[in-house]
Each structure stands twice: as C-alpha cells, then as structure tokens.
N, C-alpha and C positions, 0 to 999 in steps of 0.2 A: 504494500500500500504506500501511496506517495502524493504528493502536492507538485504539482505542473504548470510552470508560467508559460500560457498561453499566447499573453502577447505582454511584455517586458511596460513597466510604470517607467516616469519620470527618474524617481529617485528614490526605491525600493530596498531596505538593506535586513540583513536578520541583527536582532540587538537582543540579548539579554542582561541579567542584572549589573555587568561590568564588568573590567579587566583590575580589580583593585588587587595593589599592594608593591606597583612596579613605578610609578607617578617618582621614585627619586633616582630611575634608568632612562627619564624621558620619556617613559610610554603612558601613555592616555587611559584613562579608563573607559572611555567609549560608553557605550550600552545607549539606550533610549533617552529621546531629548524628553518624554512627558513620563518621564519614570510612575508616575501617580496611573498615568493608564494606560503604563505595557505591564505592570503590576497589579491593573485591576482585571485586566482581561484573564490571567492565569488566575486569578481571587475566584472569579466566577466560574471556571472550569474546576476547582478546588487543587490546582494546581499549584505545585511550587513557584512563591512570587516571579521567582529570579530566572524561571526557566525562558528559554527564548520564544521571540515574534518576530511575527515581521510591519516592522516600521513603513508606513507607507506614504506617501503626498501624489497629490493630485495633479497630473490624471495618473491612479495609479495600474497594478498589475490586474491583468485578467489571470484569475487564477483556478484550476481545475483540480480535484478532491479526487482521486480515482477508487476509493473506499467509503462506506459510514466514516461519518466522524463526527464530532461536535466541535464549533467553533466559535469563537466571543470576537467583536468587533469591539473597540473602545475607540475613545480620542475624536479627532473629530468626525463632525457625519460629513460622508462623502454619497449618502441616499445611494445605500448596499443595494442589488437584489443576490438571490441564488436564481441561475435559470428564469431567469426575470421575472422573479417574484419579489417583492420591496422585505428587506428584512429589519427589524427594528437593531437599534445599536444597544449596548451594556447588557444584552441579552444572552446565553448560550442557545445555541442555533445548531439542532442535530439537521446534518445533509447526506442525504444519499449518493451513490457510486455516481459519477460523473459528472456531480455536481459543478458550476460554474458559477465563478463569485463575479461580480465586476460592481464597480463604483462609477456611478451615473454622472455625479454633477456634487459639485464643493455647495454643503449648506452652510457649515460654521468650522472652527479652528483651521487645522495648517497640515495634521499629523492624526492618520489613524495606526491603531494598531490589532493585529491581525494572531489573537493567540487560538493553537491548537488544541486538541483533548491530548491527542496519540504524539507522543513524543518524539520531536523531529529528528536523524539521527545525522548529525553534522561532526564537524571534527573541532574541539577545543585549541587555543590557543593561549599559554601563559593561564590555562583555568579557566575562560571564558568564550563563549561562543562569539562574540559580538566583532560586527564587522569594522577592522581597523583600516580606512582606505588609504592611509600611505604610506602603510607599512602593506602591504595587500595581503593580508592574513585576518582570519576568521573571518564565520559566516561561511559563507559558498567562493572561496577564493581572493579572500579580500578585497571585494567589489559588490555593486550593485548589481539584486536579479536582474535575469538575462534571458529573452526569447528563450523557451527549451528547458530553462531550468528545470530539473526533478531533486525534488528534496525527497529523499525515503522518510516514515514515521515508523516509528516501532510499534508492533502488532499489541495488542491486549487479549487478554482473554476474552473478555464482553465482547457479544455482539449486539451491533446495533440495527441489522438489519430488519429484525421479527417486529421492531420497535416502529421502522420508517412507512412498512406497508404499503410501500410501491409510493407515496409521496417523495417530493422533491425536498423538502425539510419540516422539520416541527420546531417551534420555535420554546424552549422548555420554558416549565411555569415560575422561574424567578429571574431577577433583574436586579442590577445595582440602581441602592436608592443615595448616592454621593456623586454626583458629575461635577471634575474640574470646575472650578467659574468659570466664566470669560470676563471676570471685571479685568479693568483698567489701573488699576490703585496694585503695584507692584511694591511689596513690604520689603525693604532693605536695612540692615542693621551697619553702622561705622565701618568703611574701611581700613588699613589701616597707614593711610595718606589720607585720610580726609581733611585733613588738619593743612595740609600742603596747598589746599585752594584757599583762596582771601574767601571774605564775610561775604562778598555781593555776590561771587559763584557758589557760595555752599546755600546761601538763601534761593539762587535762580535752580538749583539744583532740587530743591524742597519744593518747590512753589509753578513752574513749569510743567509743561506737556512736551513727549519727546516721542519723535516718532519713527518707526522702525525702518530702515531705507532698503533699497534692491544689494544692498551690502549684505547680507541676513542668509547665513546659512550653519549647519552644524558644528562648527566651528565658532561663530559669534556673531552677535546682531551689534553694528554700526547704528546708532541712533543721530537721528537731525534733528537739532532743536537750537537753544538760544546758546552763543557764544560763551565758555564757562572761562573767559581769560584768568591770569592771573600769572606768574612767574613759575610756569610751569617747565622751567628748562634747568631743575635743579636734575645732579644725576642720582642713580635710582639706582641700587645695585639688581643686578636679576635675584626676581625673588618670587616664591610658589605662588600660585592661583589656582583658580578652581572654578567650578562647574557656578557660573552668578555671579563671580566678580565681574565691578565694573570699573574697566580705566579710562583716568581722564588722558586723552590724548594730547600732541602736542601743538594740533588745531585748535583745541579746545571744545571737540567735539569728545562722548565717550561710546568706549565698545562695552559689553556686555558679552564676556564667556560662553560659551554653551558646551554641550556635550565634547566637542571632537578637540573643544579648547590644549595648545600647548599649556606643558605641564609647569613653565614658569615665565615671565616677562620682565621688562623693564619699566614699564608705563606706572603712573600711581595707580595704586588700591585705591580709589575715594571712597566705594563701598562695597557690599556683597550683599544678592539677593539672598531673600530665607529660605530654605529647603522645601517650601510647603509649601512657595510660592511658584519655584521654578517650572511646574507644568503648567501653569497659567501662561508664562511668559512661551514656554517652549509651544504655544497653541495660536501664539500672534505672526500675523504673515507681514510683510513689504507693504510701508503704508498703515497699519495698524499706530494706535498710540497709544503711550503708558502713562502716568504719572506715579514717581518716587513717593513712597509713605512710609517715614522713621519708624521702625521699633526697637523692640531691646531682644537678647538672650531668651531671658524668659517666657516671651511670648512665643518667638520662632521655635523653639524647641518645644513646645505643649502642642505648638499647631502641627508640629511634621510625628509627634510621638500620640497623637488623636488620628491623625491619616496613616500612619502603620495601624496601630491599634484596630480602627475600622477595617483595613483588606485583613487581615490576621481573621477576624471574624467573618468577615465573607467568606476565606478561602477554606474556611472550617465549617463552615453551615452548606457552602456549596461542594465540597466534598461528600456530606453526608448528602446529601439531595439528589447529588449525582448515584453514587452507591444503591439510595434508595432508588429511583427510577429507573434502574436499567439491573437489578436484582432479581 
C-alpha cells in the first residue's frame, strides 16, 4: 500500500516533529512551519504528535491512496475533495483504494497539512524525517514531491475495507474543537538587542502594522512597514537564533525566522515571537499584516504548555475512538 503524487504541488515537502539537537553543527531543525497543525492532524488520527506529513501550499499535490486509509487535513483550507466529493478539514476522513485527494481553491491560511493513519515508510536522517533542502536529505531525497512520487505506508493489521462498503470515504464522527487563529496581534517577548534600537523605533515597533512582502518563504518572512532607524551599525558578534526571532536589519527594515531559518546570525535580536504564537504567523501569506503585542515568560509558556496539553488529549481520546471504530 502506498500514497502516489499524481500530478506534483507548488511546494510540497514531508516534515515531521524536527531534526533537534544538531542546531551547534549548523544544521536546522526543519520540521513544519505550523507545528500546532502538523501536530494536530497526527492528534486526530491518535497518532504520534511528531510523526511525519506532508506540508503542502497552494496549488498543491494531486495525490492518490492506493489502499483504505484514514486521513486528517489541518492548517489551512484549501476546499479538499476525495474523488470530488468536498471533505471537511480537522476531520479524520476514512478513503477507499484509489482514492484521489486534490485541493480546489485557497479559502484561508498559507499551509495545509496532510497527516496519514498507516505509517509512511521513509528513511530518517540525523533522527528525523523532515525535509532539509540544502543539504538535500530527508523526506523523499531532500527535495520537494515530485510527479510519480510513491511513498510506501506500512501495512496494519485492521482492515478498513468491511468498514468503507464500496463508498469513496466516510468522514469519522469526531473533529478538533481548537483551530489556529488567524488574528493579526503577533505576541512577542524582548529580544535580546532590543535595547540596541533608540525610544522612537522600539515605540514605532509596539505601535505599527507591518506587512509580510513576496520576501516570505520557509526560511523567513521580510516585513515592510515604517523605517525603524537608529544607529544600527554597531557590530554584533554571530550569535544563535531561532525559529521567531526577529532582526532589525541594517535598512531598518526587520526579518522574522521561520522554520528553514540558519542556525545563527549577525543582525540584532530586537525580539522573539512566543511559541504558541508561531502557527499563527506561519498561516500568513505575501501581503498579509501583523501587528507586535509585548508579553512576558509567563504568559508565552502557559499558552504553548495549554496547546500541548490540548493535542496530548486529542491524541488520546482519538486513539481510543479510533480503536473503538474499527474493533
């Protein structure tokens, strides 16, 4: 049994939960830019948060099931069908043998993702599946799917065929009741150059709207917004960043990190988005805009240890659901 890209997306990669612990050899930890829902989609299959998907953007992959299988859509809606039937998202969704997924037309976010029941059988790299593309390792050859692709899944005991009854899919009876926001109000805690901009750019920095340019890829989103001058030509030793940092540049324009981010830079730290915030941001396209809002420690750390909390509970109730249903 296997998954078949019929006809190859934009910009299609496999990502699971990361490559952590290699970040001081220069290598990235990669994995998915909306961690909250390539984590939720394996929650709802009662699946290991951290097991792989696939990452997808718009227009993306036609992709063909050549078994049962059950499969959860998260992140944004890209108005799914199977065999052009409309299928709801944060759902798990049993499909029969020769099933055909395709995504219609972009309704909201940037980034869907695409987790399986039957475990996809790829080859690890440094620990993690996830696709590194410029080192071109993990995933399916360190690159994005490709016309032709076949990914194998590994067999299970269950069958799901007695279950589908000659339908094209069943849509199962639960659903995640937590979807990403889409606000605009981006929670960021001190960087640790904040201090390095004067009073009238840490104020226009608080108080402005900044908006995401055609700069904006996994790698890092370039924001355009109001000039943040100031004597920003002090030197800076190279020093670690991370997945939400954002530097002020020496335009006086700033980036914002993202998934594929190098592991250290020269630029200021001015600040770092919170970890509970980052799917939000990873769901914004070319054009979208954000505005900065201070918090502290305290907060960002309740808000990211309530959104594990939450999938931990999903991926345990949809576990047993699943078990139960197909028993």
């Amino acid at each position: 049994m296997s998954l078949r890209i019929i006809k190859p997306g934009v910009f299609d990669t496999i990502q699971d939960g990361g490559r952590w612990g290699y970040q001081h050899q220069g290598i990235n930890i990669n994995g998915p830019m909306d961690r909250f829902s390539a984590q939720l989609g394996n929650a709802l299959l009662g699946k290991e948060l951290r097991a792989p998907v696939i990452e997808m953007h718009f227009p993306s992959a036609q992709i063909e099931f050549t078994s049962p299988t059950i499969i959860c859509l998260t992140g944004a809606d890209m108005a799914p069908t199977i065999d052009g039937n409309e299928i709801p998202m944060h759902h798990p969704i049993m499909v029969g043998p020769n099933a055909l997924l395709k995504c219609n037309r972009m309704m909201s976010g940037a980034r869907c993702y695409l987790a399986v029941w039957h475990d996809m059988e790829l080859k690890q790299w440094l620990n993690s599946y996830s696709t590194n593309l410029r080192a071109a390792v993990g995933g399916i050859e360190g690159r994005k799917l490709a016309k032709d692709d076949i990914i194998p899944l590994i067999k299970k005991e269950e069958s799901l065929a007695a279950f589908l009854k000659a339908k094209d899919c069943i849509v199962m009876p639960w659903k995640s009741q937590e979807i990403v926001s889409n606000r605009n109000n981006i929670q960021f805690i001190y960087g640790s150059e904040w201090q390095w901009m004067p009073a009238e750019a840490r104020e226009s920095f608080l108080t402005s709207w900044f908006q995401v340019t055609n700069e904006a890829d996994r790698m890092g989103y370039k924001l355009a917004g109001p000039k943040l001058e100031g004597s920003n030509g002090a030197e800076l030793v190279s020093a670690p960043v991370c997945f939400g940092t954002v530097q002020w540049l020496p335009d006086g324009q700033l980036i914002i990190l993202m998934a594929d981010h190098q592991t250290s830079g020269g630029y200021p730290r001015v600040a770092q988005v919170i970890s509970a915030h980052l799917p939000i941001l990873a769901q914004k396209k070319p054009n979208d805009v954000i505005q900065f809002e201070l918090t502290d420690l305290t907060i960002a750390e309740s808000k990211k240890i309530k959104q594990q909390k939450y999938l931990q509970q999903l991926q345990l109730a949809s576990k047993f659901r699943i078990e139960e249903y197909i028993s």
